[in-house]
C-alpha positions as CSV (number, residue, x, y, z in Angstrom):
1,X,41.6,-12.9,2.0
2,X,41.4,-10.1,3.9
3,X,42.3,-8.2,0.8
4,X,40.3,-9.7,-1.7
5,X,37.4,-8.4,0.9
6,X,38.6,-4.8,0.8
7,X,38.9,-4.4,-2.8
8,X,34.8,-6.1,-3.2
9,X,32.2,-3.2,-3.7
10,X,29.7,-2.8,-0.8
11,X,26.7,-4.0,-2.9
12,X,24.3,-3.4,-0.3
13,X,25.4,0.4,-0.7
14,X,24.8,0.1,-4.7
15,X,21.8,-1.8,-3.8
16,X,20.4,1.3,-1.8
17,X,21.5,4.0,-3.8
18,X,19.5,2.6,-6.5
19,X,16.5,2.1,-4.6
20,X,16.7,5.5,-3.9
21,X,17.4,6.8,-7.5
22,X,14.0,4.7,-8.5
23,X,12.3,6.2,-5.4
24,X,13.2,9.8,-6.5
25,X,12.0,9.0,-9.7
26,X,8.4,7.9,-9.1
27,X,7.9,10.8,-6.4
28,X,9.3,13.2,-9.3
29,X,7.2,11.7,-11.7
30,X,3.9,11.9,-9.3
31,X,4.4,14.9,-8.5
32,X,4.4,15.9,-12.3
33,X,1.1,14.2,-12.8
34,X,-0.5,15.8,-9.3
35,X,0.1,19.0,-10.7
36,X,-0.9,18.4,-14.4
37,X,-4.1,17.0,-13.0
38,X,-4.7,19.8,-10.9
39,X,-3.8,22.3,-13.5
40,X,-6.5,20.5,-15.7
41,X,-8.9,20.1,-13.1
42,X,-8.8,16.7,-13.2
43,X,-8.5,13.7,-10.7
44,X,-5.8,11.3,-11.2
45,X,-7.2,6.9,-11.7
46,X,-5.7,4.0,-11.1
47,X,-2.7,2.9,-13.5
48,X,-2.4,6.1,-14.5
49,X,1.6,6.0,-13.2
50,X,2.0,3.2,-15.8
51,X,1.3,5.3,-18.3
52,X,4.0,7.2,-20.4
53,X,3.7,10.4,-20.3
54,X,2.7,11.3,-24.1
55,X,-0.6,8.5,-23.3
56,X,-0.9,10.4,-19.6
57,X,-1.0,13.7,-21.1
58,X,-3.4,12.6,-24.0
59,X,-5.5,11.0,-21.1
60,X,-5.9,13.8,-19.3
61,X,-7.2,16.2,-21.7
62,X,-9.6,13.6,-22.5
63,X,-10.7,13.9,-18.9
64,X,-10.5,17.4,-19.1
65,X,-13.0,17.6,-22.2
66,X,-15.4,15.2,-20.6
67,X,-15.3,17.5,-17.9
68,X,-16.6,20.7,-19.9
69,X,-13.2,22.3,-20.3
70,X,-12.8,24.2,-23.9
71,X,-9.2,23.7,-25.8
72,X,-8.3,27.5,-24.5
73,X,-9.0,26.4,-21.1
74,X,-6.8,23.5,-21.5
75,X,-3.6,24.9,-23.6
76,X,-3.5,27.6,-20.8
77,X,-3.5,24.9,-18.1
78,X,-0.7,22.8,-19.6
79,X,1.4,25.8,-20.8
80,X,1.7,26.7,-17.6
């Protein structure tokens, strides 16, 4: 028995390293739209973290427009 316990994963361990992977990959993925936003001049709304990121991006430069921006001013933000 004894054995048969040794040679089990520790699933707890597997169970917080992925929650940790998934954490990592929403901060990343936050921080990507912070800075996209910013570089835009744009704030960020709910849901928009649900979004992928070509209907984020499209989005965005909608907001962007609205907001008075001219296509220069927004390629030169998101080539950045």
């Amino acid at each position: 028995m004894a054995q048969e316990n040794a040679s089990m994963p520790n699933f707890s361990a597997l169970a917080d390293v992925h929650s940790t992977l998934s954490n990592m990959g929403k901060m990343r993925k936050k921080k990507q739209m912070n800075d996209m936003a910013s570089k835009l001049g744009v704030d960020i709304q709910a849901g928009d973290d649900d979004l992928s990121p070509q209907e984020l991006t499209s989005s965005m430069i909608e907001r962007a427009k609205a907001a008075g921006k001219s296509e220069a001013e927004i390629n030169a933000a998101l080539s950045e």
